[in-house]
N, C-alpha and C positions, 0 to 999 in steps of 0.2 A: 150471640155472635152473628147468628144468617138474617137477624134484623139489623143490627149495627151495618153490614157489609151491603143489605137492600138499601138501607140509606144513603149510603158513602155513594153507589151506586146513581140512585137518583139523583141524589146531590149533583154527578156528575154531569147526567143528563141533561138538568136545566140549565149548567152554568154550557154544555154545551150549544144548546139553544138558545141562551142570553148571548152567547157569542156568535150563533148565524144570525141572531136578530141585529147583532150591529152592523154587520158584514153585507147583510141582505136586505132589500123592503119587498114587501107588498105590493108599493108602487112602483119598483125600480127603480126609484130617485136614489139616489148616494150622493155624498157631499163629495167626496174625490171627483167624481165620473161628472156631477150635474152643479152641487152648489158652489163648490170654490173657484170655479170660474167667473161664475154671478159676481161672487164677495170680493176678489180680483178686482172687475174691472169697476167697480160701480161701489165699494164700501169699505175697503181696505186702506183708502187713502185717509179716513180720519180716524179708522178704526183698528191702530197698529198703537205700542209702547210709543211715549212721549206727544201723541196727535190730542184730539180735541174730541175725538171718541171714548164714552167711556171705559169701553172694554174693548179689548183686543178681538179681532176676526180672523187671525192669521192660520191658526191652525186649526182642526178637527176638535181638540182636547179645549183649545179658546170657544168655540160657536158653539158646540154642542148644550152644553149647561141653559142657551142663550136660546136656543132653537124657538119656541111656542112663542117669544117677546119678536125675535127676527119677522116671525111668519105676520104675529100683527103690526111689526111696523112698515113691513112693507104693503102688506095688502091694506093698511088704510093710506097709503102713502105718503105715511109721515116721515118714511125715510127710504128710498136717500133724500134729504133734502134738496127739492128742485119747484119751483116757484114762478116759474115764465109758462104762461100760457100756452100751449101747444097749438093753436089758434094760428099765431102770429109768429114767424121767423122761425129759424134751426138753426142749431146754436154746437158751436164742438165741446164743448164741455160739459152737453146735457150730461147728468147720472141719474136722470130717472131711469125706472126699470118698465122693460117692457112687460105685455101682461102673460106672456109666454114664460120669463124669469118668476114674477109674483106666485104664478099657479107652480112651479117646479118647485121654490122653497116652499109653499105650502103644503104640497104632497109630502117633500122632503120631514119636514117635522110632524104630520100626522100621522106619517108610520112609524112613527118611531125615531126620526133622525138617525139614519143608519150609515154606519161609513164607509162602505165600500171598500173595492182595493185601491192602495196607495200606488199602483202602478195606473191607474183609469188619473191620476191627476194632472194637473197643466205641470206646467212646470213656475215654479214658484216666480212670483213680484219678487221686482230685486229693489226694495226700499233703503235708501241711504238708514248706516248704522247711528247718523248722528242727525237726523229728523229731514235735513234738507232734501228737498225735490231738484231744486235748480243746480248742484255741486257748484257752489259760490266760489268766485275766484277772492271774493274778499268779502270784508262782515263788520259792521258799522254798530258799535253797541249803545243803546241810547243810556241814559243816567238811573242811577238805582235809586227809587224811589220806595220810601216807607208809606205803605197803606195803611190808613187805620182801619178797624175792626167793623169802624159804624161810621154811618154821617153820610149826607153829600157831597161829595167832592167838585171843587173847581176844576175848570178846562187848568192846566199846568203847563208848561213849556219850559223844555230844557234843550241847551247847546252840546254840541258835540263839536269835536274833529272829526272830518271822514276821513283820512289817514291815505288820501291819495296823495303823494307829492308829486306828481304827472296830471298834464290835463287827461284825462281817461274817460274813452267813451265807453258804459255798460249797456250793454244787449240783455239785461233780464233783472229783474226784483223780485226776491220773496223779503216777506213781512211776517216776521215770527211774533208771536206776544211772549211772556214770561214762563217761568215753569207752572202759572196757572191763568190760563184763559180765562177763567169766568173774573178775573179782576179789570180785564181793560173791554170798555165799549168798545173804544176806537182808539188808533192813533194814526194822526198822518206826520210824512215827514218834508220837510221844505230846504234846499238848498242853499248858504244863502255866504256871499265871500266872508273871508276872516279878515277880523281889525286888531287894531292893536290891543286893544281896548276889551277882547270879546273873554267872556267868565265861562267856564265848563261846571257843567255837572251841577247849576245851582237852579233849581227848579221855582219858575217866576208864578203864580198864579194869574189866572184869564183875566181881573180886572187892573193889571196893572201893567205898563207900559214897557217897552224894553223889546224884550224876547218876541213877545205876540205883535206888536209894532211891525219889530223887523220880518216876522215871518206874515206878517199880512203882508210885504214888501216884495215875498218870493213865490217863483212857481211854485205850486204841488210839484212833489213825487209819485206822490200816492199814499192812499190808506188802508191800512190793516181795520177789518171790521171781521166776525167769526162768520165760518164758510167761506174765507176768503181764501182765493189759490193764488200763484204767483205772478205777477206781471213778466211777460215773454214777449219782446218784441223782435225774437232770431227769425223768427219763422217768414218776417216780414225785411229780412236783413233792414233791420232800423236799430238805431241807439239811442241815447242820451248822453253829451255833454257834461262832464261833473271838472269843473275846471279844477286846477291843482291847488292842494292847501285850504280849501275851501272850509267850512263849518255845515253840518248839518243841527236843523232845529228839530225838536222831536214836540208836536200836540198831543199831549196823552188827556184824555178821559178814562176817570177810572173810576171802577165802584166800587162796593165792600163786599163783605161776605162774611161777615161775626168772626174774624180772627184777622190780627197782625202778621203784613207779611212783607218781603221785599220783592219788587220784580223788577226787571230791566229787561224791554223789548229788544229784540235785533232785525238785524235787515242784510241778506248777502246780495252779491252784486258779481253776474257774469260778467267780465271784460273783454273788449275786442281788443287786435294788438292792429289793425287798423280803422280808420272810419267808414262805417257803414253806407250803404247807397241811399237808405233813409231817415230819417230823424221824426224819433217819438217822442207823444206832449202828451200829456195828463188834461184835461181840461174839465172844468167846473162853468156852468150855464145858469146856474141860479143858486139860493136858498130857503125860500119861501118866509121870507122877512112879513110878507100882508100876512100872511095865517093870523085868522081870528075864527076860533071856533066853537060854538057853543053850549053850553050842558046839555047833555041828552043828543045831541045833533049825530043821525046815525049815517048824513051821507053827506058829508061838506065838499062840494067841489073845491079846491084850491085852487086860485090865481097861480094861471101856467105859466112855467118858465121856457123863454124863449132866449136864443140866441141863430142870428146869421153869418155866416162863413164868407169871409172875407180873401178865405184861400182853396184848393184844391186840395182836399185831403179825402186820406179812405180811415174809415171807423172800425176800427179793429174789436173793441168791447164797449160796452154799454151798462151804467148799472145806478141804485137810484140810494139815497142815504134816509131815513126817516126813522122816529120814533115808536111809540105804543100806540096812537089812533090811525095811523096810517093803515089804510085798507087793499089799496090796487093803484099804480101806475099805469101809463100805456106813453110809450114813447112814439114821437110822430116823427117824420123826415118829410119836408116839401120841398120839391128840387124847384130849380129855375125853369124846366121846362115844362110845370103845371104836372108832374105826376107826383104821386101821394102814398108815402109806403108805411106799414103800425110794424118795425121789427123785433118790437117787445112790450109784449103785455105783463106786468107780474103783478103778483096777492102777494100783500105783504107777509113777512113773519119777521118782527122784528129780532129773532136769535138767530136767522140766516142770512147774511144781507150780500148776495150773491154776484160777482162780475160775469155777467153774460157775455161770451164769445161769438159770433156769428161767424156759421160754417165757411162761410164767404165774406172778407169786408166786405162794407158797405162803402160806394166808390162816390162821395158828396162832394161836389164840382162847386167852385164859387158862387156864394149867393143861394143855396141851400139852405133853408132854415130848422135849426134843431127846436122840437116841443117837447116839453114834457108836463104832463096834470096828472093831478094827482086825487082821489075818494080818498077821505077821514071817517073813521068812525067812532062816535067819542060816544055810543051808548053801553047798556048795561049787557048789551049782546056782543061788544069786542072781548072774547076771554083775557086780552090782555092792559086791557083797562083799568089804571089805579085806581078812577076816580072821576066817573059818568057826571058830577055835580057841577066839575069845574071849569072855567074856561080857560082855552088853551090857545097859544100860543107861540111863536116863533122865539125858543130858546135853545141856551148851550146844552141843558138838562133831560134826563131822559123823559121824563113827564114834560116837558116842554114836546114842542114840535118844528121839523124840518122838512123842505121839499129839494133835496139838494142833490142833481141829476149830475151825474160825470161819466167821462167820455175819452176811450185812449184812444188817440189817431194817429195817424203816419202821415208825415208828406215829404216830398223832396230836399234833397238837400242843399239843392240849386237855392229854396228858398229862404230869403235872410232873416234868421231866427229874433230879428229885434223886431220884427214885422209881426202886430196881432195880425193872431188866426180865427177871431170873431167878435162879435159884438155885440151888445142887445138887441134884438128885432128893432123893428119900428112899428112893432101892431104892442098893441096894450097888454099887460100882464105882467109883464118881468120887474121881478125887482131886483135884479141884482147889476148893480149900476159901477162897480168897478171890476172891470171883465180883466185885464192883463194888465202885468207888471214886467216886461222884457227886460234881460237878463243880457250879456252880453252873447253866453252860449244857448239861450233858449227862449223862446215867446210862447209865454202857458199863460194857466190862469190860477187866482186867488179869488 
């Protein structure tokens, strides 16, 4: 009996000391007081129910299990995912961590991952219950498409209505994918008027005429790629034009993943109830059509894409499109007045393909010319390399290859949107020879 009751006893003890070991560290780190404010600002956003994270980070009871895998993915800073050189520009939407955060969650999970008191905590991210960041004023759903299980799939294109019966200008895009991200590379979407004539919902493939035609015909909107955050252009009171009745086209690239599934991307849209003081343009400067690159080739320079500015405009983000050899961009800016500025360097990873914000636009006066070059690495030291034998070049396909640099701006509204806003350099490299297709309400590029 006085051994049974020494046990019950001990028993106690330890689970009382399993319980200051949670409460308390070693290090004094606690996830209340020190790491949920880290996971907050910097990991929460793709690491909540419905995002592109695989596990939730929201609470103590979500991170904990996760702690030792946290510790190494940030100290070898594979995550957060962030990829622009530190070197070159400062950017609002860095989520790298600083190395003050690094060393806190790593104390954090060497003692133990201990959880502190729940009064030491911030006060909770208020994350929309239905995934959105931007609360869309309205929501444009593209067509449901049957994935198969295997195979390579064609570029596709489908029509929509975008369900405005008003000309209506929006101040912001988010670009959702399906209920599974790992099916779509990419999708962009293109604006483009309704005929009489126009079919919804029937999905055309990239070699065949029609849909891809007409949407070579129309500005970008913009594209969803993973790591992608929302296009915003309130901050900069700027809009976009989406005249009334209109059609949207939807580019889906998609992959497989050993099982059939259905998805259908979406896209919401803040609206203004007046027009803004500026107007925002998507714009595209190249696609690296010369790419010819060779087996084993472990540093191909790529024929740089150039484009000059034919207007005054300020550069709000910056960001680059490319494949599995793709290794590091560096974007260039050369003003009219002979001064020379790098505001983005990035290393590739083709699973993050990131819109760079600069903490300040960039203010590019007419006659400014945008560059972008780009390093390939097509040897047996790119981890992401299907296939170091082969030669590569400039396709729709992910084993193909792309140098395709885009660029949100802003410029006045004074000026007439049927007006390009730039053109191919006149110095040698560029290959991309059909720069704008003006719109009544907009002058972008395709």
């Amino acid at each position: 009996m006085r051994s049974n009751l020494s046990l019950l006893l001990l028993g106690a003890a330890l689970a009382m000391g399993a319980d200051t070991a949670a409460s308390n560290s070693g290090s004094g780190v606690t996830f209340y007081k020190d790491v949920q404010p880290i996971l907050e600002k910097n990991c929460q956003v793709c690491h909540r129910p419905g995002q592109i994270g695989p596990m939730s980070l929201l609470t103590y009871d979500d991170a904990r299990p996760w702690a030792k895998a946290i510790k190494a993915a940030v100290a070898s800073r594979k995550m957060p995912p962030w990829f622009a050189d530190a070197k070159f520009g400062h950017f609002s939407n860095d989520r790298s961590l600083k190395q003050a955060d690094i060393e806190t969650i790593s104390k954090w999970a060497d003692a133990g991952a201990a959880k502190g008191d729940e009064k030491d905590a911030p006060a909770p991210a208020t994350w929309p219950a239905d995934g959105w960041r931007i609360k869309p004023d309205h929501i444009i759903k593209g067509g449901m498409y049957q994935v198969p299980k295997s195979g390579v799939l064609p570029w596709t294109y489908v029509r929509v209505p975008t369900g405005f019966k008003e000309d209506t200008w929006v101040t912001s895009m988010e670009m959702r994918p399906g209920a599974n991200p790992a099916l779509i590379h990419h999708y962009c979407v293109m604006v483009v008027p309704h005929t009489d004539d126009a079919t919804y919902n029937v999905f055309s493939p990239s070699g065949m005429l029609g849909q891809r035609a007409e949407a070579g015909n129309a500005p970008f909107e913009g594209c969803y790629e993973k790591g992608q955050e929302e296009f915003d252009y309130r901050p900069l009171k700027a809009g976009r034009l989406i005249p009334a009745n209109s059609d949207m086209i939807f580019q889906m690239h998609y992959t497989t993943d050993g099982k059939e599934q259905v998805d259908q991307p979406q896209i919401g849209f803040t609206v203004a109830k007046e027009p803004p003081e500026n107007r925002y343009v998507f714009i595209v400067v190249g696609a690296g059509l010369q790419l010819n690159i060779k087996p084993n080739e472990a540093k191909y320079q790529a024929p740089a894409q150039e484009a000059e500015l034919l207007q005054d405009v300020k550069i709000i983000w910056l960001q680059a499109h490319a494949h599995l050899r793709a290794k590091e961009f560096t974007f260039k800016v050369f003003y009219p007045d002979g001064r020379e500025e790098t505001p983005l360097h990035v290393f590739w990873n083709p699973s993050w393909e990131t819109v760079y914000y600069p903490t300040q636009p960039i203010i590019a006066p007419k006659g400014t010319r945008l560059y972008v070059d780009g390093i390939y690495d097509n040897s047996v030291n790119n981890p992401f390399n299907p296939d170091p034998s082969a030669w590569v070049k400039f396709g729709d396909q992910y084993v193909d290859e792309m140098l395709f640099p885009t660029f949100g701006v802003v410029l006045p509204m004074s000026v007439d949107p049927v007006q390009p806003i730039f053109r191919p350099s006149s110095r040698a490299g560029n290959d991309f020879t059909v720069i704008q297709k003006p719109t009544p309400n907009s002058a972008s590029a395709k």
